[in-house]
C-alpha positions as CSV (number, residue, x, y, z in Angstrom):
1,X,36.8,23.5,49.7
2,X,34.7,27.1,49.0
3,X,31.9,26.2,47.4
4,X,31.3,27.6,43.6
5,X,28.1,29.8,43.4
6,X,25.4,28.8,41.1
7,X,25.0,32.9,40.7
8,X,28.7,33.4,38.6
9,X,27.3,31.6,35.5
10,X,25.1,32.5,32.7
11,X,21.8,31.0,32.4
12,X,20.4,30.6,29.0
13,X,17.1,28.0,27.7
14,X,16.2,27.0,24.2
15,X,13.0,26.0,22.9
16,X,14.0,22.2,21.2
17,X,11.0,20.8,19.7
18,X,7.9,20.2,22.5
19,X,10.5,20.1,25.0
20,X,12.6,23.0,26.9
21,X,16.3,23.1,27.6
22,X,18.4,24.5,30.3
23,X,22.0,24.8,30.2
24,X,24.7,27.4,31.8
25,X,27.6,28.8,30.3
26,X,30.8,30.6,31.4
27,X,34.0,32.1,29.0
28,X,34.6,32.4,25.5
29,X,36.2,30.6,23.1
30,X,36.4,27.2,21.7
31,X,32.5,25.1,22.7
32,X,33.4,22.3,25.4
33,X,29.8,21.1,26.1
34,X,29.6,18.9,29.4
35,X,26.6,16.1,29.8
36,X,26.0,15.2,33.1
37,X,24.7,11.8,34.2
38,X,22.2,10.3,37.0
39,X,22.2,11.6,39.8
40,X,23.2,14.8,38.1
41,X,22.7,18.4,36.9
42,X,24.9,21.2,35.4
43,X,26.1,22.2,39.0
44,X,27.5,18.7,38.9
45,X,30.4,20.9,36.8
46,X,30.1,23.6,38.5
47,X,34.3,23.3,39.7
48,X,34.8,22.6,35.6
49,X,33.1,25.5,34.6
50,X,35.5,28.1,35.6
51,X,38.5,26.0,35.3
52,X,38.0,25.8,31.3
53,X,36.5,29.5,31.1
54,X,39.9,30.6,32.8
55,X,41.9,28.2,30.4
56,X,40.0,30.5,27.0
57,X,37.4,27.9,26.3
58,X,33.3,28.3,26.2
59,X,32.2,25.8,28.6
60,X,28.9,24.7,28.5
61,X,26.9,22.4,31.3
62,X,23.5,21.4,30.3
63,X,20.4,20.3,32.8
64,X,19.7,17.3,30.3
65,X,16.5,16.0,29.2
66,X,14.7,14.7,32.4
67,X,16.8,17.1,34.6
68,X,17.0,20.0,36.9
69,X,15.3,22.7,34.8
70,X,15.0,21.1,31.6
71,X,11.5,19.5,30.6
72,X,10.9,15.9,32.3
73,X,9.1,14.2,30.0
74,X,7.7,11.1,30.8
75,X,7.9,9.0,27.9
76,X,11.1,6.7,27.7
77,X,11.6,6.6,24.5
78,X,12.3,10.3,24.6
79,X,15.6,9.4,26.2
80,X,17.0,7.6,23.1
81,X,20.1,9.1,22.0
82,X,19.1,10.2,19.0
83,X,16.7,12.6,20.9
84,X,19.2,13.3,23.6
85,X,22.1,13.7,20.5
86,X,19.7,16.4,18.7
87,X,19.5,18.5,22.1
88,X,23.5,18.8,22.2
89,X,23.5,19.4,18.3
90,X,21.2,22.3,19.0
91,X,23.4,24.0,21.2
92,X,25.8,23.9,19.2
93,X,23.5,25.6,16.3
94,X,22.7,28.0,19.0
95,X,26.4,28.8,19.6
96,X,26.9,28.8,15.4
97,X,29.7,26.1,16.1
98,X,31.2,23.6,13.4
99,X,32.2,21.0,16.0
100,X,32.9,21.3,20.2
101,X,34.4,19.2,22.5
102,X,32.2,16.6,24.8
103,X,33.1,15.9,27.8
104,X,30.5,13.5,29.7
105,X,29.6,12.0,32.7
106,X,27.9,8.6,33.7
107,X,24.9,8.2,31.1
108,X,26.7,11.3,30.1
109,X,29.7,9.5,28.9
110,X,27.6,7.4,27.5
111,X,26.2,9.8,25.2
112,X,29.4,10.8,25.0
113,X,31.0,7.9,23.4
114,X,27.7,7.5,20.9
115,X,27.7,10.7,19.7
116,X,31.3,10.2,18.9
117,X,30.6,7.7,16.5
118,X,28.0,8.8,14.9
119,X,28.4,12.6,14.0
120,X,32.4,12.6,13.9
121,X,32.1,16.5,11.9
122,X,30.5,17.5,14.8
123,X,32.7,16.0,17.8
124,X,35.7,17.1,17.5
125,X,36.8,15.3,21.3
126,X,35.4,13.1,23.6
127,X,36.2,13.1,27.7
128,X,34.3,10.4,29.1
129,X,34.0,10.1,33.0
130,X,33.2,7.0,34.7
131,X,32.3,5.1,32.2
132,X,33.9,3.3,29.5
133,X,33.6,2.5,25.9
134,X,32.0,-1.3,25.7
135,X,31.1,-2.2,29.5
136,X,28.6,-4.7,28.4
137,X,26.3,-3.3,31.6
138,X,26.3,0.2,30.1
139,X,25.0,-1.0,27.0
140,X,28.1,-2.0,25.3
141,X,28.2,-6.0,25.3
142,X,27.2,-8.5,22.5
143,X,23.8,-9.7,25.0
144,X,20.7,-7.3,25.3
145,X,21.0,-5.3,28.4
146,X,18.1,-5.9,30.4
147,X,18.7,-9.6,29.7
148,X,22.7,-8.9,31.8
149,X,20.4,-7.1,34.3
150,X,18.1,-10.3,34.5
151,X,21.0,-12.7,35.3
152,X,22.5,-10.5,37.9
153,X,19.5,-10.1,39.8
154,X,19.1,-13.3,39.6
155,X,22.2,-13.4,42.1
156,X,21.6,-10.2,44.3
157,X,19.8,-6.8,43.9
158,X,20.6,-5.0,40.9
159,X,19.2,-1.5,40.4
160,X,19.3,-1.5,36.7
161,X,17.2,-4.5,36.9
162,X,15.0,-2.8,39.5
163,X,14.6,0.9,37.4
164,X,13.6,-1.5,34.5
165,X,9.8,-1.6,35.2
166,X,8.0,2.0,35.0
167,X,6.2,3.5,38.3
168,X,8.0,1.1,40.5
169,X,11.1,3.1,41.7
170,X,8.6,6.1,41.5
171,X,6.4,4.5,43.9
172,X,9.2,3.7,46.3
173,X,10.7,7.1,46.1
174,X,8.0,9.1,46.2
175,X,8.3,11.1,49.3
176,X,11.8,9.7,50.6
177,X,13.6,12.0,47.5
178,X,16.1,13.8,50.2
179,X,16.9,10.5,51.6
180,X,17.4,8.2,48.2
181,X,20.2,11.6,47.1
182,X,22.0,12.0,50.7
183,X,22.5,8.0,50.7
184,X,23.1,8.0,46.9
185,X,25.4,10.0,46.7
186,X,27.5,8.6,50.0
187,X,27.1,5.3,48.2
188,X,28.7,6.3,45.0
189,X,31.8,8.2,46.9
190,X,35.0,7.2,47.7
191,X,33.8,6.6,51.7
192,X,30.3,4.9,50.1
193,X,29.9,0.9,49.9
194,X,27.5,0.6,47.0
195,X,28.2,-2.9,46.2
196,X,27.3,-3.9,49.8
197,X,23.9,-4.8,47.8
198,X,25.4,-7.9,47.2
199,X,24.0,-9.0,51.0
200,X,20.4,-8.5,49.5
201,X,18.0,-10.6,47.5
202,X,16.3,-8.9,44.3
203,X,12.8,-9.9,45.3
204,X,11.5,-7.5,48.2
205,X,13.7,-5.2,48.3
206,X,14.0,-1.5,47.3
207,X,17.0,1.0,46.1
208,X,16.5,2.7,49.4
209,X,16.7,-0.6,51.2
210,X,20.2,-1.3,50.4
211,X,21.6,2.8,50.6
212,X,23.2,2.9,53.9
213,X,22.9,5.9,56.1
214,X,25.9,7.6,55.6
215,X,28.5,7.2,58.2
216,X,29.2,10.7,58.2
217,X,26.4,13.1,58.3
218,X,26.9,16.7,55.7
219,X,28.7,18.3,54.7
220,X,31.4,16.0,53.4
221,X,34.9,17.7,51.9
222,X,33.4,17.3,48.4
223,X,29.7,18.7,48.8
224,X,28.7,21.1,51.5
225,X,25.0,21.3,53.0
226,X,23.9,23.9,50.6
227,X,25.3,22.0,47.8
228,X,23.2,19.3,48.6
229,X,20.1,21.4,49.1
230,X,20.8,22.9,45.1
231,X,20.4,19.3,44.1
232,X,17.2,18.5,46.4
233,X,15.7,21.6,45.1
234,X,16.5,21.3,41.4
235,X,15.2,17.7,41.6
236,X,12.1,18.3,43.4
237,X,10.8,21.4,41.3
238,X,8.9,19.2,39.4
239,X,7.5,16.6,41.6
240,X,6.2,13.5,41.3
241,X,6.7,10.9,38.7
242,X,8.8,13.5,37.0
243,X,11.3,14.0,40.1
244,X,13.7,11.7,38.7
245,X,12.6,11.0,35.2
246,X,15.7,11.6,33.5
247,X,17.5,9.0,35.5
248,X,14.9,6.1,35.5
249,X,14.3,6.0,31.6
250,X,18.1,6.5,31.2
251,X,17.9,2.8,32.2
252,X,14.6,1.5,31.0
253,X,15.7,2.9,27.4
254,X,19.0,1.2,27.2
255,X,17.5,-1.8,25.9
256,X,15.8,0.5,22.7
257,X,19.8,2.0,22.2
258,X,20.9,-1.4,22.1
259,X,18.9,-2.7,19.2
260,X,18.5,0.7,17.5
261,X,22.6,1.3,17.2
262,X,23.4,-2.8,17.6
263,X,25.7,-2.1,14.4
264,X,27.7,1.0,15.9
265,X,28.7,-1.2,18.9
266,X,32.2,-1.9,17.5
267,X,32.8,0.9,15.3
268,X,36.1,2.4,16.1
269,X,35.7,6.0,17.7
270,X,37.2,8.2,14.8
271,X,38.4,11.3,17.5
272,X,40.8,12.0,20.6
273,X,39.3,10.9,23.6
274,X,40.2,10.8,27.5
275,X,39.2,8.1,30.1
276,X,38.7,9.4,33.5
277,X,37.5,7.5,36.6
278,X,37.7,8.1,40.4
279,X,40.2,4.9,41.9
280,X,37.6,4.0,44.0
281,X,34.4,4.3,41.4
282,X,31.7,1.2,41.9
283,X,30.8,1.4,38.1
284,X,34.1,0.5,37.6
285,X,34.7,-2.5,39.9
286,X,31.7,-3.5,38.1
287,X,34.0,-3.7,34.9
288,X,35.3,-6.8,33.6
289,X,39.1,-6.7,32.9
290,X,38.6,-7.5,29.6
291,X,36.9,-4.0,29.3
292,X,39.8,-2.1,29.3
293,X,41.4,-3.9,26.6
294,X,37.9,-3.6,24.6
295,X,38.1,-0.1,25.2
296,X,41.7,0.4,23.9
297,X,40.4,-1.5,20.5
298,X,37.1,0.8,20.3
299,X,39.2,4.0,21.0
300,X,42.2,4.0,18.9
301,X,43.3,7.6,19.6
302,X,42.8,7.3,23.4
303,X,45.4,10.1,24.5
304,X,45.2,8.5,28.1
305,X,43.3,6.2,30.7
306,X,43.4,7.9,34.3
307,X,41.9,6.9,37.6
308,X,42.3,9.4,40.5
309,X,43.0,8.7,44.1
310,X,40.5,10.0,46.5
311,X,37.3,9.9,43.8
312,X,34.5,7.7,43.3
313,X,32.0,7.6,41.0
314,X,31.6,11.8,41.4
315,X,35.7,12.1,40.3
316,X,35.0,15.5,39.0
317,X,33.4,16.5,42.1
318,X,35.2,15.0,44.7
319,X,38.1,15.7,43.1
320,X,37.9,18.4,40.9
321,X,41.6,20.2,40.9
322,X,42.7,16.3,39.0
323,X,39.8,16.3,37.1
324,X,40.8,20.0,35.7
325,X,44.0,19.3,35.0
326,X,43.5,16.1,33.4
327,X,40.9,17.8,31.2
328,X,43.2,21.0,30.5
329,X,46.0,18.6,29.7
330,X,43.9,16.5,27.6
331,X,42.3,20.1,25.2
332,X,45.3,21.8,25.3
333,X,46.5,18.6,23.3
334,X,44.2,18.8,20.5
């Protein structure tokens, strides 16, 4: 697969209250905006971007709060999605658009599915990748969060359980940041074995202690050795506790969604939407059956539920020609 260059896509920032953000842009037309997830940036899109700017739409992939060249900050409860839902409203101010499409990944989707809900003149669609509408571990279940977290680590490692305490995961991946990606991401891929953390106890151990070593060294079809090194470099421009900021509140803040938008949980999704997952995604094998018929109730104008062969979690990325169509397919229905 050629890799896309960063260099073909505009560049654009936008001053959004103490904070800065980055996104990057390509086409014109109808606004799709694309949220990215952990570990991610806007180059996680970077096969989507010219697929829908060649298909007449304006895509748009953002470096979210806590990401890439966005502003980190530290605070969790800056990761809310109330604050993260007034950076995508912005954009679209800054575009002058009525309503766009959203199309999100991981915490991404997430956002996604909130934002859905709650500002239905502004979302006209929602794609959501990876993960679906009420998976009780993503925020979506009837118990607090961290209190699901609790009980699984009570049986194994968990890492939301172990990104729930501030400065700990910093500690640990301070200075091992190329590592934690490269085994990250072969974790989360169709070749990864994420779940093998099932072997290890929660107390003692670190994230990096149950990451394998991938079994085969960069590049891989999906992400070359320069790809890689975008995503080391983005991450690592601001160092330190910031490095992966973004990430580690997404899952220490969960806990404050839950309460602040307990009443939302079950409130139909009022738009089209599109369920996309890799076949061999861990996030998913992490999902009850009883999700998907939860999901089919909370999404009533669900235009279709795909999993694609050859993906894991990074389905849009490891296999981005699916991903495309499905997502063509899915606008070009609207």
């Amino acid at each position: 697969m050629t890799a896309v260059s960063a260099a073909v896509f505009k560049h654009h920032s936008l001053e959004q209250g103490e904070l800065t953000l980055h996104w990057v842009s390509a086409g014109e037309g109808p606004l799709v905006l694309l949220a990215h997830g952990f570990p991610g940036l806007w180059y996680s899109w970077r096969h989507q971007l010219p697929a829908l700017a060649g298909a007449g739409y304006q895509a748009v992939a953002l470096d979210m709060r806590g990401y890439g060249a966005s502003s980190r900050p530290l605070d969790t409860a800056a990761y809310r999605f109330d604050r993260q839902a007034a950076d995508l409203l912005a954009v679209l101010d800054h575009y002058g658009a009525d309503s766009a499409v959203l199309v999100g990944h991981d915490f991404g989707a997430n956002l996604a599915w909130h934002m859905g809900v709650h500002y239905p003149d502004r979302i006209a669609a929602v794609a959501a990748l990876a993960s679906p509408r009420g998976m009780p571990l993503a925020g979506g279940g009837d118990v607090l969060p961290s209190t699901q977290f609790a009980a699984v680590a009570e049986q194994h490692f968990f890492h939301m359980h172990y990104f729930q305490q501030p400065g700990v995961a910093e500690a640990d991946l301070e200075g091992n940041e190329e590592t934690f990606l490269r085994r990250l991401f072969w974790a989360l891929s169709s070749d990864g074995h994420l779940l093998d953390w099932q072997n290890y106890p929660s107390e003692g151990t670190r994230y990096l202690d149950v990451l394998a070593e991938p079994v085969t060294p960069l590049p891989w079809p999906w992400l070359s050795e320069s790809e890689f090194q975008y995503y080391l470099t983005s991450y690592l421009a601001q160092p330190g506790p910031a490095v992966f900021a973004g990430g580690l509140n997404a899952y220490r803040v969960m806990d404050a969604n839950w309460i602040a938008f307990r009443e939302s949980l079950h409130q139909p999704l009022p738009c089209p939407a599109l369920f996309l997952a890799g076949e061999n995604d861990p996030v998913i094998k992490l999902c009850p059956p009883e999700v998907w018929e939860r999901q089919r109730g909370l999404v009533p104008d669900l235009r279709a539920d795909l999993r694609v062969a050859g993906a894991g979690h990074f389905v849009q990325q490891e296999q981005p020609m699916a991903t495309n169509r499905a997502l063509l397919e899915f606008l070009a229905g609207l």
